[in-house]
C-alpha positions in Angstrom: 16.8 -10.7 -14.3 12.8 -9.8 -13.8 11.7 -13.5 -14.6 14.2 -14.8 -12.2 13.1 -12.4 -9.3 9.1 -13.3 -9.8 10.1 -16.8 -9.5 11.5 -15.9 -6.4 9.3 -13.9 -5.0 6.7 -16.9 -6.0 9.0 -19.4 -4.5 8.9 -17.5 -1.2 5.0 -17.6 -1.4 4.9 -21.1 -1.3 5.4 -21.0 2.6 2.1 -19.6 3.1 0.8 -22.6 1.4 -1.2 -25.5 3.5 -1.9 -29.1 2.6 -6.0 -29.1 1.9 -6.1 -25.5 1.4 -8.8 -23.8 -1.2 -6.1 -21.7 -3.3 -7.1 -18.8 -5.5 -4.7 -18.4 -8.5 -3.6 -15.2 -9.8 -3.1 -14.4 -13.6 -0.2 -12.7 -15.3 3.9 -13.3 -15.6 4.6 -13.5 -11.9 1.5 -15.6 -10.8 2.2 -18.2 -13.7 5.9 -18.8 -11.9 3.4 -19.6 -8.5 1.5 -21.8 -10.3 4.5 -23.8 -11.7 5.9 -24.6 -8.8 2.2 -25.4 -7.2 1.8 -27.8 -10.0 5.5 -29.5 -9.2 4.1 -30.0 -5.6 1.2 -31.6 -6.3 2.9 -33.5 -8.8 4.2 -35.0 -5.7 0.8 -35.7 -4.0 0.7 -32.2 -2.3 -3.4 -32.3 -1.7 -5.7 -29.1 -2.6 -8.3 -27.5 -5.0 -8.0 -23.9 -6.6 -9.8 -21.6 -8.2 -8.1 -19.8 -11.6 -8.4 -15.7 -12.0 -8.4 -16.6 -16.0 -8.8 -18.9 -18.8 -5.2 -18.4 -19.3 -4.5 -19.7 -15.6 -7.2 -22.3 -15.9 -5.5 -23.9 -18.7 -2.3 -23.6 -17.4 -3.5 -25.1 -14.2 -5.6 -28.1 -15.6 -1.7 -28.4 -17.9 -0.1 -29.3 -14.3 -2.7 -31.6 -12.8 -3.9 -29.0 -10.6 -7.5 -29.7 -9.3 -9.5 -26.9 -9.6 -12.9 -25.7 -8.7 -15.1 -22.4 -8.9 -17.0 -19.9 -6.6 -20.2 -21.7 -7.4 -19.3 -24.7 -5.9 -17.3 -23.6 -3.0 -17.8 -20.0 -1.3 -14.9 -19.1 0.0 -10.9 -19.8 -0.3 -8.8 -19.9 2.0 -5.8 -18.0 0.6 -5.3 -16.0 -3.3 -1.8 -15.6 -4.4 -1.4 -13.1 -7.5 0.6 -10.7 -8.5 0.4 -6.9 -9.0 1.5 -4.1 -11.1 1.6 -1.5 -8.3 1.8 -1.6 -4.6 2.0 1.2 -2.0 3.5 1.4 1.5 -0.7 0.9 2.9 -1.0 -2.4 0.6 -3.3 -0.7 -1.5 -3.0 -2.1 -5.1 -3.2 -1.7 -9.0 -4.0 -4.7 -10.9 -5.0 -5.2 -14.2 -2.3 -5.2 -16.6 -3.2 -8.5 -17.6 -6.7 -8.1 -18.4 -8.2 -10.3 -15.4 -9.2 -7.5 -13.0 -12.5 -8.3 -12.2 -12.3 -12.4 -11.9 -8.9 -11.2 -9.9 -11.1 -9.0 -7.5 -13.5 -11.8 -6.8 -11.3 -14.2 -6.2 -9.5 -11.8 -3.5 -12.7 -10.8 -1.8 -13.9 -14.4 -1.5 -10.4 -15.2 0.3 -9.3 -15.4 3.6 -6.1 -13.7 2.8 -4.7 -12.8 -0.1 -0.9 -12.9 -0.7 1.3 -10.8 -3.3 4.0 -11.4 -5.8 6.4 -9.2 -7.4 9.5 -8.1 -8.0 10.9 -4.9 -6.3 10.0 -2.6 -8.9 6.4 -2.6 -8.2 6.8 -1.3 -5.0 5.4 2.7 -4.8 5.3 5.7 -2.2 2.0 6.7 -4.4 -0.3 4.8 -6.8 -0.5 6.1 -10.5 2.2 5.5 -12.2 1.2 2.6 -14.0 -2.2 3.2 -15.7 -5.4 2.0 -14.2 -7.0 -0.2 -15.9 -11.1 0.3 -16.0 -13.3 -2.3 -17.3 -16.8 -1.0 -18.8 -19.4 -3.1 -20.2 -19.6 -2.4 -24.1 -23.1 -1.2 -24.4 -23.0 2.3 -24.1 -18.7 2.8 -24.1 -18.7 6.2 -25.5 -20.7 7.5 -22.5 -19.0 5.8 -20.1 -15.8 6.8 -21.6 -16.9 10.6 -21.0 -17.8 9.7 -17.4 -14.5 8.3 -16.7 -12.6 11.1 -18.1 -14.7 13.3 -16.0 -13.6 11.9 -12.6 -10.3 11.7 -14.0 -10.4 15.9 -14.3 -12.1 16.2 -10.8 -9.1 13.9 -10.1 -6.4 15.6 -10.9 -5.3 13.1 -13.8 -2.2 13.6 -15.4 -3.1 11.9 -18.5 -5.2 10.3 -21.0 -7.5 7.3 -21.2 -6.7 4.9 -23.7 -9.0 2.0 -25.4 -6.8 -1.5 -24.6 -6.0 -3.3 -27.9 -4.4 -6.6 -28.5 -1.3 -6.5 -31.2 -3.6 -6.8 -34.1 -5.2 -3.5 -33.3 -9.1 -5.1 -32.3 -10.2 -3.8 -28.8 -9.1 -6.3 -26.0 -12.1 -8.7 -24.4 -11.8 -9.4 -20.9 -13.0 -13.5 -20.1 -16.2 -11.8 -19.1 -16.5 -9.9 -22.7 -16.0 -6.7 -21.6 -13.5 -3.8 -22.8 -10.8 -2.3 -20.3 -10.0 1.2 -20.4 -6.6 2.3 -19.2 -6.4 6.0 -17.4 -3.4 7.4 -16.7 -3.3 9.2 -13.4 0.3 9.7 -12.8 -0.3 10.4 -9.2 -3.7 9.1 -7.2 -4.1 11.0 -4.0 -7.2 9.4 -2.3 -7.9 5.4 -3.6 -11.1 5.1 -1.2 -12.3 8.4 -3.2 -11.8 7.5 -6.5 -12.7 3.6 -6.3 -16.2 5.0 -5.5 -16.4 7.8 -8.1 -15.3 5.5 -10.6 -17.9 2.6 -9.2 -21.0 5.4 -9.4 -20.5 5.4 -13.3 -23.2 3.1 -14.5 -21.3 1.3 -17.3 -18.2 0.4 -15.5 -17.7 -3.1 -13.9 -14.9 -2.6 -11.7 -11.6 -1.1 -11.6 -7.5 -1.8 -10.9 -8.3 -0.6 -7.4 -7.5 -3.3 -5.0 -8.1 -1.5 -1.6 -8.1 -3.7 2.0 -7.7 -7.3 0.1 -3.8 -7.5 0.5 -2.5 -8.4 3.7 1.1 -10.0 2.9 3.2 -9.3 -0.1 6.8 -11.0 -1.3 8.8 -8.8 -2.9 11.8 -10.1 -4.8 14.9 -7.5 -5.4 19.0 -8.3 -6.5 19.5 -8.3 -2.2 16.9 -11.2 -2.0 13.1 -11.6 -1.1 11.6 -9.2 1.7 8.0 -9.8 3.0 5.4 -7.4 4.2 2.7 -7.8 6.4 -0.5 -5.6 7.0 -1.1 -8.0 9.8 -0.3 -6.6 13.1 0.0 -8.8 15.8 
């Protein structure tokens, strides 16, 4: 049933798509279904160039025929359509889950909208639920590790923070060979707060946190698709 609601929730998103559009491409389960069907349109001569979030969503893309392009060649992007693991009722996000945070988060900022995916379930009255992924930079992780657990007490953290490992135990590498630490908040009262507490630690890169990049989201449910708009017209 979740498969079959991403897709359409993913199928939905492809209205906001424009012939000769730049096109950021998200990474994870729901944003693979938007870059299937992407692929079947320009299959069909549908014309544009996009820029992957992964090297999982690069290869996929480059599988379909899919031109793509990167952020040192072009600037900016006209539209980024990913999914997310959490999403509250002020579009802030958490992303993550899939390990391409911080190539996610550039993507978004360099676009001129960026559109969410996702089934119902994602939807939240408060972000924190689903752990927030944290990615450090290797050199130095036991000290960042203390620094992030430190904002999480001033926080008001309901958990732990947990190394992410792949199945074979090893530490998971982000594409930019860094380590992701997942801290479980349970409940996050203040984003803007803790975005730049967590930012101020020296040896983290970036965070789940996606605050002010979302401005449309599809959410897909058993009653049908609904969209959301931050937009106000």
């Amino acid at each position: 049933m979740s498969e079959a609601l991403k897709r359409q929730a993913a199928e939905a998103a492809m209205g906001e798509i424009r012939e000769g559009q730049r096109i950021g491409l998200g990474t994870g389960s729901t944003a693979k279904h938007f870059v299937d069907l992407l692929g079947a349109k320009v299959a069909e001569g549908f014309q544009c160039v996009c820029v992957p979030t992964s090297e999982q969503t690069a290869a996929q893309a480059r599988g379909l025929g899919i031109p793509l392009t990167t952020l040192e060649e072009i600037d900016a992007l006209d539209v980024t359509v990913d999914g997310t693991d959490e999403i509250d009722n002020a579009f802030q996000l958490i992303k993550g889950g899939g390990g391409a945070l911080l190539r996610e988060k550039i993507v978004a900022a360099a676009s001129g909208r960026m559109v969410v995916i996702a089934d119902v379930s994602k939807r939240v009255e408060t972000l924190g639920a689903f752990p927030l992924p944290v990615e450090i930079n290797p050199f130095g992780q036991a000290a960042t590790a203390r620094a992030i657990r430190e904002v999480m007490a001033e926080f008001g953290a309901e958990g732990g923070l947990a190394p992410r490992r792949k199945p074979d135990g090893d530490n998971f590498m982000t594409d930019g060979g860094h380590l992701i630490l997942d801290a479980s908040f349970g409940r996050i009262s203040d984003a803007q707060a803790l975005s730049k507490a967590l930012l101020d630690i020296p040896g983290v890169v970036q965070h789940g946190l996606f605050l002010n990049l979302c401005q449309e989201a599809y959410l897909a449910g058993p009653e049908g698709v609904i969209r959301l708009s931050a937009i106000r017209s």
